[in-house]
PAZAPA-4460 file (N, C-alpha, C; in steps of 0.05 Angstrom, whole numbers, plus 32768, in hexadecimal, padded with zeros to 4 digits):
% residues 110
    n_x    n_y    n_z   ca_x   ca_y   ca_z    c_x    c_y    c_z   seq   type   mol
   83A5   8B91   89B4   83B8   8B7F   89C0   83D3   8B8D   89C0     1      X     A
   83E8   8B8C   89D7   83FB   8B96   89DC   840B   8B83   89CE     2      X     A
   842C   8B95   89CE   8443   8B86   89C2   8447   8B74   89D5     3      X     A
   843E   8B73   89EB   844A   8B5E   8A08   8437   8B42   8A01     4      X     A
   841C   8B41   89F8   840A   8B29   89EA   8416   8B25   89E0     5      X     A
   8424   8B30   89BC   8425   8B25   89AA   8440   8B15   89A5     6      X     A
   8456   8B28   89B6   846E   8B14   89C4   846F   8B02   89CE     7      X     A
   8459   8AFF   89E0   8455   8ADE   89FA   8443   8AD6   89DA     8      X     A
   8435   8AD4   89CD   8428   8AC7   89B6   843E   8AB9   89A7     9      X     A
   8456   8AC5   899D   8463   8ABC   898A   847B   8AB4   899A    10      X     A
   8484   8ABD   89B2   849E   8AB3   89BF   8497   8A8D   89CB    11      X     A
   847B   8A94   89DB   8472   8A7B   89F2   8467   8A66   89E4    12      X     A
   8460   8A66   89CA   844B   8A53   89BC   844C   8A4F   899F    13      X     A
   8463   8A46   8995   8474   8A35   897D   8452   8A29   896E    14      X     A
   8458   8A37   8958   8448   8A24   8946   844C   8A0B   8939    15      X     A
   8439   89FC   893D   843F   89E1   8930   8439   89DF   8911    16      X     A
   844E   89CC   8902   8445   89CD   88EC   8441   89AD   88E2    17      X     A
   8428   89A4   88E1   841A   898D   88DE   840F   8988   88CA    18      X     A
   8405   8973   88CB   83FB   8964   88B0   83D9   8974   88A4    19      X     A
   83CC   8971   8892   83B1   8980   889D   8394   8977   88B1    20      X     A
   838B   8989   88A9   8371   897E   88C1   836B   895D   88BD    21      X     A
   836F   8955   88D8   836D   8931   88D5   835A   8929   88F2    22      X     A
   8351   891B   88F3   8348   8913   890A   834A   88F6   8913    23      X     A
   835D   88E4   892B   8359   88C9   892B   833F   88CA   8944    24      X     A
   8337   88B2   8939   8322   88AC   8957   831D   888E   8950    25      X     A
   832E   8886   8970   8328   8868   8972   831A   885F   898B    26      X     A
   830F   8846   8991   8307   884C   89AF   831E   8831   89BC    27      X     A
   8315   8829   89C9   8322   880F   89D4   832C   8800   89C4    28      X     A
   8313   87EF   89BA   8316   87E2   89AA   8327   87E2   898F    29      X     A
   8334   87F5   898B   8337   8802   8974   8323   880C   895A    30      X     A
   830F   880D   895E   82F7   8817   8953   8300   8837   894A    31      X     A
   82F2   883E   8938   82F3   885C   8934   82D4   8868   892D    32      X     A
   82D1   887C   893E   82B7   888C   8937   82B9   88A1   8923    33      X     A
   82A7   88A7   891B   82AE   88B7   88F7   8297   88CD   8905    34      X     A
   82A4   88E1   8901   829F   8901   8902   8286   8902   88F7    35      X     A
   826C   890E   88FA   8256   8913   88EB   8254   892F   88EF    36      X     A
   825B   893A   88F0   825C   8965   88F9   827B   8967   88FC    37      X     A
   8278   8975   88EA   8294   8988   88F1   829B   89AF   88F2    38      X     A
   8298   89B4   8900   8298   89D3   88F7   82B9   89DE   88FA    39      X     A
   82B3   89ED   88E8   82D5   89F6   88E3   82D1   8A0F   88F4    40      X     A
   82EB   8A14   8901   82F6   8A21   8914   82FB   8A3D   8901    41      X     A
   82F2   8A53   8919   82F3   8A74   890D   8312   8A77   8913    42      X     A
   8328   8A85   88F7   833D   8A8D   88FB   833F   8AA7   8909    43      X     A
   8349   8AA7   8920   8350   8ABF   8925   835C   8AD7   8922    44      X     A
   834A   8AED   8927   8352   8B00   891B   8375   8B0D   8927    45      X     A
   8378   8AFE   893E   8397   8B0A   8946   83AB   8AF8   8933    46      X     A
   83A5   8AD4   892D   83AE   8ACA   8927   83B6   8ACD   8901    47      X     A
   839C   8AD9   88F7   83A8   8AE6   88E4   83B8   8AFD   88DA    48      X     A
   83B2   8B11   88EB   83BE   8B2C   88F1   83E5   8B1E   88F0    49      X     A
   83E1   8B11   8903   83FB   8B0D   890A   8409   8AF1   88F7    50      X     A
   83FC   8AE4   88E3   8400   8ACE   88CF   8406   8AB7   88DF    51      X     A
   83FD   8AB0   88F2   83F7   8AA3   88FE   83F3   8A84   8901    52      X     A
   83F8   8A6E   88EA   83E9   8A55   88EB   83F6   8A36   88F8    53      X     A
   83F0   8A2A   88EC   83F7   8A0B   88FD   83DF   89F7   8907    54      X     A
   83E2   89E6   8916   83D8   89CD   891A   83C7   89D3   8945    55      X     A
   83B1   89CF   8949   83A7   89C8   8953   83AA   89AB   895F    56      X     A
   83B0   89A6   897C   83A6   8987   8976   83A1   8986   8996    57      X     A
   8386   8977   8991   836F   8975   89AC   8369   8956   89A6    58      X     A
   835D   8953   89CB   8351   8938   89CB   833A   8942   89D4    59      X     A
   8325   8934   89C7   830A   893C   89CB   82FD   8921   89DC    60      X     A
   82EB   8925   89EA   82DD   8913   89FA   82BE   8912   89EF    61      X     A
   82B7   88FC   89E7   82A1   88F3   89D5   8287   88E8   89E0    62      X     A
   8274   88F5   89E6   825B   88DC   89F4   8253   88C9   89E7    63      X     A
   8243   88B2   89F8   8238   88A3   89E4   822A   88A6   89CA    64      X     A
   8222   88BE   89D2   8207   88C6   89B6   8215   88D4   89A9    65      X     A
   822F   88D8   89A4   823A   88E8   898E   8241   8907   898A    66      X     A
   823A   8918   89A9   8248   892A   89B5   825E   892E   89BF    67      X     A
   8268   8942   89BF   8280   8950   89C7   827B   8953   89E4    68      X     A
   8288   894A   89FE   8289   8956   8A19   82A4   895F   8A19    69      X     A
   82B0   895F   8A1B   82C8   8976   8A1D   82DF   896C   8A17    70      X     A
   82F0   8988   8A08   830E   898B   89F7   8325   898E   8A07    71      X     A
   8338   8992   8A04   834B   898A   8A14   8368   898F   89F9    72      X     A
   836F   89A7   89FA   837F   89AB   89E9   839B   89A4   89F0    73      X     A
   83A5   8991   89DF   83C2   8982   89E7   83DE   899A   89D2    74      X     A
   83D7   89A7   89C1   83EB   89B1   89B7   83E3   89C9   89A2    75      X     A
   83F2   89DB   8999   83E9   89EB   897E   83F3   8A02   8996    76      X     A
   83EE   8A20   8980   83F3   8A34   8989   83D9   8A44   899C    77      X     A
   83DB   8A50   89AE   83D1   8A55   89C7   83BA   8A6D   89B9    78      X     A
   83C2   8A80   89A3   83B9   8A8E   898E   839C   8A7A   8980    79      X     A
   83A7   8A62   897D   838E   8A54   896C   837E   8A3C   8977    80      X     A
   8388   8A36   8990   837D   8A25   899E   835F   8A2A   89AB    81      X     A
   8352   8A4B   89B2   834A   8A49   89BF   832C   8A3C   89B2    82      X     A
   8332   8A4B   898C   8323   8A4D   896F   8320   8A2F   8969    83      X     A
   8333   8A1B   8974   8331   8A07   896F   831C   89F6   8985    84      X     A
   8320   89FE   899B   8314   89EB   89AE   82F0   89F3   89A8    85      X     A
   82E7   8A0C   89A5   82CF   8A16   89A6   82C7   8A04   8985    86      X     A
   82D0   8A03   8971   82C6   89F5   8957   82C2   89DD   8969    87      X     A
   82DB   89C6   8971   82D2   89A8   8979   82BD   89A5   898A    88      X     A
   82BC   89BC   899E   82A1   89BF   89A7   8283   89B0   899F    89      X     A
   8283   89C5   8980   826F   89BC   897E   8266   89A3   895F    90      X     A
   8288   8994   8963   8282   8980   894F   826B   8963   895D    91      X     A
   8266   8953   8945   8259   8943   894E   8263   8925   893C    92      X     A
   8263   890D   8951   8273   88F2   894A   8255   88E4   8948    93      X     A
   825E   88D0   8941   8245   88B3   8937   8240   88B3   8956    94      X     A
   8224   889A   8956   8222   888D   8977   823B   887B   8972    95      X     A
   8241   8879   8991   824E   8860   8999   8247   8855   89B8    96      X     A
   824E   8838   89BC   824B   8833   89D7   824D   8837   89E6    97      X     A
   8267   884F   89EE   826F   8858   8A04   8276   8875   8A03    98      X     A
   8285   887C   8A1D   828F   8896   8A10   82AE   888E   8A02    99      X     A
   82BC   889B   89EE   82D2   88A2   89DE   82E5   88B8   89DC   100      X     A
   82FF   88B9   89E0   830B   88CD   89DD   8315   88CA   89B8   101      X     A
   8313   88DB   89AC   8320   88E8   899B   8338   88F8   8994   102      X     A
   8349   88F3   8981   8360   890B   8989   8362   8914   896B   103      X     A
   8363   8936   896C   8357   893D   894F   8370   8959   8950   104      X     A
   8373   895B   8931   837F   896A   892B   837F   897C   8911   105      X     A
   8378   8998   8923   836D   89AD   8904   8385   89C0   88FE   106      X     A
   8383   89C1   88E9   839E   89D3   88D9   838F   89F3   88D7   107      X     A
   83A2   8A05   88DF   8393   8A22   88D8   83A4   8A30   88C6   108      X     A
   83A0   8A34   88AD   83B1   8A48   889E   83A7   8A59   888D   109      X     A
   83AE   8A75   8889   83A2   8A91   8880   8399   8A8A   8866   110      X     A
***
């Protein structure tokens, strides 16, 4: 990776510094579905090279049966987002009636 990456890395994309890994998930109703899989996200190897950490924070889209259809990263550094979206991937939520969005948030630090 060139000095021109690691400048747009650290100039374009402010790390957040958040609370730790938390996840809310409500649906309409105000209901909340409870996580049954969770796989933790691989730290990157640029993101540690370069000390790298902070807060992730994605809304995940939930099927009825308790799959993940797709992430949608709302914030975090561009460095750890991509580590983040591929973990939510392949988490897994309770059944519920419908589909559910989720909005979840993983902390990455060395």
């Amino acid at each position: 990776m060139g000095l021109r990456a690691a400048v747009f890395a650290l100039v374009l994309a402010p790390v957040l510094t958040l609370s730790p890994c938390r996840s809310f998930s409500q649906d309409a109703a105000g209901n909340t579905r409870r996580v049954l899989t969770r796989v933790a996200p691989e730290y990157p190897r640029l993101a540690r090279t370069m000390n790298i950490q902070g807060v992730v924070k994605a809304v995940v889209w939930v099927a009825p049966n308790g799959s993940v259809k797709a992430v949608e990263v709302k914030g975090g550094h561009p460095v750890l987002a991509q580590s983040a979206q591929n973990a939510l991937l392949m988490w897994k939520f309770e059944a519920g009636p419908h589909e559910t969005h989720e909005t979840i948030e993983i902390r990455f630090s060395p």
